[in-house]
C-alpha beads as a LAMMPS data file, in Angstrom:
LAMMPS data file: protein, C-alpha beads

134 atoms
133 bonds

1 atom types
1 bond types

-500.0 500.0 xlo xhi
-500.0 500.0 ylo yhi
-500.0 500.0 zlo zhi

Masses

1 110.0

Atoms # bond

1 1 1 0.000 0.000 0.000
2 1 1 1.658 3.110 -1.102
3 1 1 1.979 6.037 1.403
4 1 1 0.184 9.028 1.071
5 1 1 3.481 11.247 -0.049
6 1 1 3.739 7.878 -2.843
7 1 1 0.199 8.853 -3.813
8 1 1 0.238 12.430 -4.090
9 1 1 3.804 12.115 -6.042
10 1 1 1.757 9.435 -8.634
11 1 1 -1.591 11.424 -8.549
12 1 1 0.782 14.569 -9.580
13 1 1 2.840 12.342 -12.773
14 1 1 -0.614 12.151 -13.993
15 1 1 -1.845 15.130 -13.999
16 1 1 0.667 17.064 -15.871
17 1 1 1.789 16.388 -19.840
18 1 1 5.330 16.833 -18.650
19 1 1 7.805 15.049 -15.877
20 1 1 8.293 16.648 -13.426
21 1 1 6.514 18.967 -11.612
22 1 1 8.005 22.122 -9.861
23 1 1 6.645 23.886 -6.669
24 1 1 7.882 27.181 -5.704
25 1 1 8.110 28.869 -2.283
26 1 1 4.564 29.664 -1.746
27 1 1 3.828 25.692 -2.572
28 1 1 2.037 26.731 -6.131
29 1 1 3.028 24.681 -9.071
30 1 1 4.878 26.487 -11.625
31 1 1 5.760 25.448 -15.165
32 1 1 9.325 24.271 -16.160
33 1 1 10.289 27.236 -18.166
34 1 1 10.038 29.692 -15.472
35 1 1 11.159 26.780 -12.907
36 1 1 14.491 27.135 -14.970
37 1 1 14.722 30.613 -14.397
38 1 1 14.169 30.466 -10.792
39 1 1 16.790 27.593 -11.075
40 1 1 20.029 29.288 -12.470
41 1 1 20.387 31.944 -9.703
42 1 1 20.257 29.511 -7.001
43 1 1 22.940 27.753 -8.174
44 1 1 25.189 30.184 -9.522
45 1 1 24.706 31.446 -5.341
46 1 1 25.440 27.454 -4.436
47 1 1 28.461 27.241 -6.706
48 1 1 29.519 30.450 -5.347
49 1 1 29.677 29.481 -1.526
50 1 1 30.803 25.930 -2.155
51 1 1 34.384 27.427 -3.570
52 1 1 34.828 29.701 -0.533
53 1 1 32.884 27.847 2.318
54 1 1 35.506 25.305 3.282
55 1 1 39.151 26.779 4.810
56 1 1 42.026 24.730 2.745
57 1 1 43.784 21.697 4.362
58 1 1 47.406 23.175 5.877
59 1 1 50.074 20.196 5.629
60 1 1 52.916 20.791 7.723
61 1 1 56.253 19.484 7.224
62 1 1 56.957 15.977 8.429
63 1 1 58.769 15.530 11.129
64 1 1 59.890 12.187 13.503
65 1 1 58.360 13.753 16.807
66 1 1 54.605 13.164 15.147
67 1 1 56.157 10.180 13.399
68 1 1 56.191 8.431 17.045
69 1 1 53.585 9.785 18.170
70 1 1 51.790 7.998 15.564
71 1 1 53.616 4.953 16.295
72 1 1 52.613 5.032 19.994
73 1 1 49.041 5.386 18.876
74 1 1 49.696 2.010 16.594
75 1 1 51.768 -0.096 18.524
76 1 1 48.870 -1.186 20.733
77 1 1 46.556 -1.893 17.945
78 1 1 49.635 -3.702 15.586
79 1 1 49.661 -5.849 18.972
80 1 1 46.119 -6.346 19.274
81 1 1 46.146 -8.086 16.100
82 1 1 49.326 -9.776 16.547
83 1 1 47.531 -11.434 19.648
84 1 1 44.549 -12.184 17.648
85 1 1 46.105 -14.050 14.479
86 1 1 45.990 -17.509 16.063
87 1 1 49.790 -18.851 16.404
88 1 1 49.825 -21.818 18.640
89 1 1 53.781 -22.049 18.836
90 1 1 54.247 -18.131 19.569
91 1 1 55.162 -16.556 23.212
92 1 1 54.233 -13.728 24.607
93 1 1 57.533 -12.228 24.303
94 1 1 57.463 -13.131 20.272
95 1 1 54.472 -11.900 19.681
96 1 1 55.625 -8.808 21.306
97 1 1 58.930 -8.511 19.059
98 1 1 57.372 -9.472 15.914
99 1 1 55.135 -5.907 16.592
100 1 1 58.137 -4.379 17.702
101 1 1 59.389 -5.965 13.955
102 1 1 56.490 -4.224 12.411
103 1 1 56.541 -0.789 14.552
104 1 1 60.313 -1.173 12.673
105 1 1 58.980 -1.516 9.146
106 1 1 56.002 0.888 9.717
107 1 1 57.533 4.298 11.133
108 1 1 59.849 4.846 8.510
109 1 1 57.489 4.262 6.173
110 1 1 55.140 6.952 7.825
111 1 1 57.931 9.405 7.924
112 1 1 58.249 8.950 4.032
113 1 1 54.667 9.025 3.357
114 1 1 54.494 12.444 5.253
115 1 1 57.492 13.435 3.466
116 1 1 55.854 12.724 0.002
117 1 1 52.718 14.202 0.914
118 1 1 54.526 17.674 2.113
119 1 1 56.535 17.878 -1.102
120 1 1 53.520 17.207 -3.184
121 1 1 51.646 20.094 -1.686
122 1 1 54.334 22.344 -1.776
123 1 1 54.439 22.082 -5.606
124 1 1 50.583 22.401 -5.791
125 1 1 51.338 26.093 -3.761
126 1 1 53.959 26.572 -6.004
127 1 1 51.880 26.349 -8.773
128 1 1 48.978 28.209 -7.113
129 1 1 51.468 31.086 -6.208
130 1 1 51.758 32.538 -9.886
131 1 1 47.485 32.510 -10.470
132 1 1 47.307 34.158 -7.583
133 1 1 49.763 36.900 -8.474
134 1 1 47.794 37.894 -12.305

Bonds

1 1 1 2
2 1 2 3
3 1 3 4
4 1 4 5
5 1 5 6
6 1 6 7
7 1 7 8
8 1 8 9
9 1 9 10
10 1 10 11
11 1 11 12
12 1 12 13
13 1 13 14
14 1 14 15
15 1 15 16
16 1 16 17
17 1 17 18
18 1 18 19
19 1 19 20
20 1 20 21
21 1 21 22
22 1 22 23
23 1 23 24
24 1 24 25
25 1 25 26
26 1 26 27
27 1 27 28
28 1 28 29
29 1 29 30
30 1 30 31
31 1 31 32
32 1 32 33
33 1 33 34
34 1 34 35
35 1 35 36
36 1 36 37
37 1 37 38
38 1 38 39
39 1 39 40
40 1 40 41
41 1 41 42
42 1 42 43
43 1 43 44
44 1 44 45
45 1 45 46
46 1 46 47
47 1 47 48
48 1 48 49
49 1 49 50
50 1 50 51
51 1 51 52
52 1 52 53
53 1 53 54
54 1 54 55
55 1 55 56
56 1 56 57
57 1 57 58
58 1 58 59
59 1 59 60
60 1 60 61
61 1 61 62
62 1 62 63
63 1 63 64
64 1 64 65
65 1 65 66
66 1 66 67
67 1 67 68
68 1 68 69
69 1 69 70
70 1 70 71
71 1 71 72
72 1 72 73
73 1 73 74
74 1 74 75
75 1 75 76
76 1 76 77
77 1 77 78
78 1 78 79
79 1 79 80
80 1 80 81
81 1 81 82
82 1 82 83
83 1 83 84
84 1 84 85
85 1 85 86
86 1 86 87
87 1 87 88
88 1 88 89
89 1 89 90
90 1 90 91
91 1 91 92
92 1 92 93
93 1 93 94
94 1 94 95
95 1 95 96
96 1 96 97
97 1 97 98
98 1 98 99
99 1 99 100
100 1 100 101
101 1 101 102
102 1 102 103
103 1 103 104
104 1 104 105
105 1 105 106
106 1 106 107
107 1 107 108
108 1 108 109
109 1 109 110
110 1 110 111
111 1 111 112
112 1 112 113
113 1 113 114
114 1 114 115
115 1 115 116
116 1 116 117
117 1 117 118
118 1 118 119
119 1 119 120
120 1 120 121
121 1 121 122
122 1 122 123
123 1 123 124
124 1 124 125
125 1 125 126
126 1 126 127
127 1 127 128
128 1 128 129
129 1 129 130
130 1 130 131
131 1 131 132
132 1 132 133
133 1 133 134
């Protein structure tokens, strides 16, 4: 059994020679031509607020202090799931060195992401620099 929004929606298809039907402010139906007009404005004013409503994302430059603090924030999760692969013939203190292993493997690795990332958004304000400037 359809809803009663379902019905009016069908009962309004019917009605009408065209698709769609557009309502204005005041709820009266208006046709699509002038629908179009009321249209355009309100989304050249969308378009308009969408490029200067959000503040740009600041990257700073990588460094090894937030590189362990990131590590710190991993460790106890690499060991969670170190704990939780099943390994019948691992120790305590094994499982614990192979996420020391991994903490090994995965903080130089986040330095050079962070490092890639910063030089990458340096060019793109390098680039941005001379639009900015005409």
């Amino acid at each position: 059994m359809p809803s009663k929004k379902q019905r009016r929606r069908q009962q309004k298809l019917k009605r009408h020679q065209w698709e769609e039907v557009y309502v204005d402010q005041d709820g009266r139906e208006v046709d699509p031509d002038e629908a179009e007009a009321l249209i355009q404005p309100a989304k050249a004013a969308r378009t308009k607020l969408q490029s200067t409503g959000r503040a740009p994302r600041i990257v700073e430059p990588p460094s090894w202090r937030r590189t362990l603090k990131r590590g710190a924030l991993f460790f106890p999760l690499m060991l969670i799931v170190v704990f939780v692969i099943p390994n019948s013939s691992a120790t305590t203190a094994a499982k614990v060195i192979q996420t020391l292993t991994l903490m090994a493997f995965f903080l130089p690795f986040s330095y050079f992401m962070d490092s890639i990332v910063w030089r990458s958004y340096q060019r793109r304000q390098a680039k941005s620099e001379p639009a900015k400037k005409r």
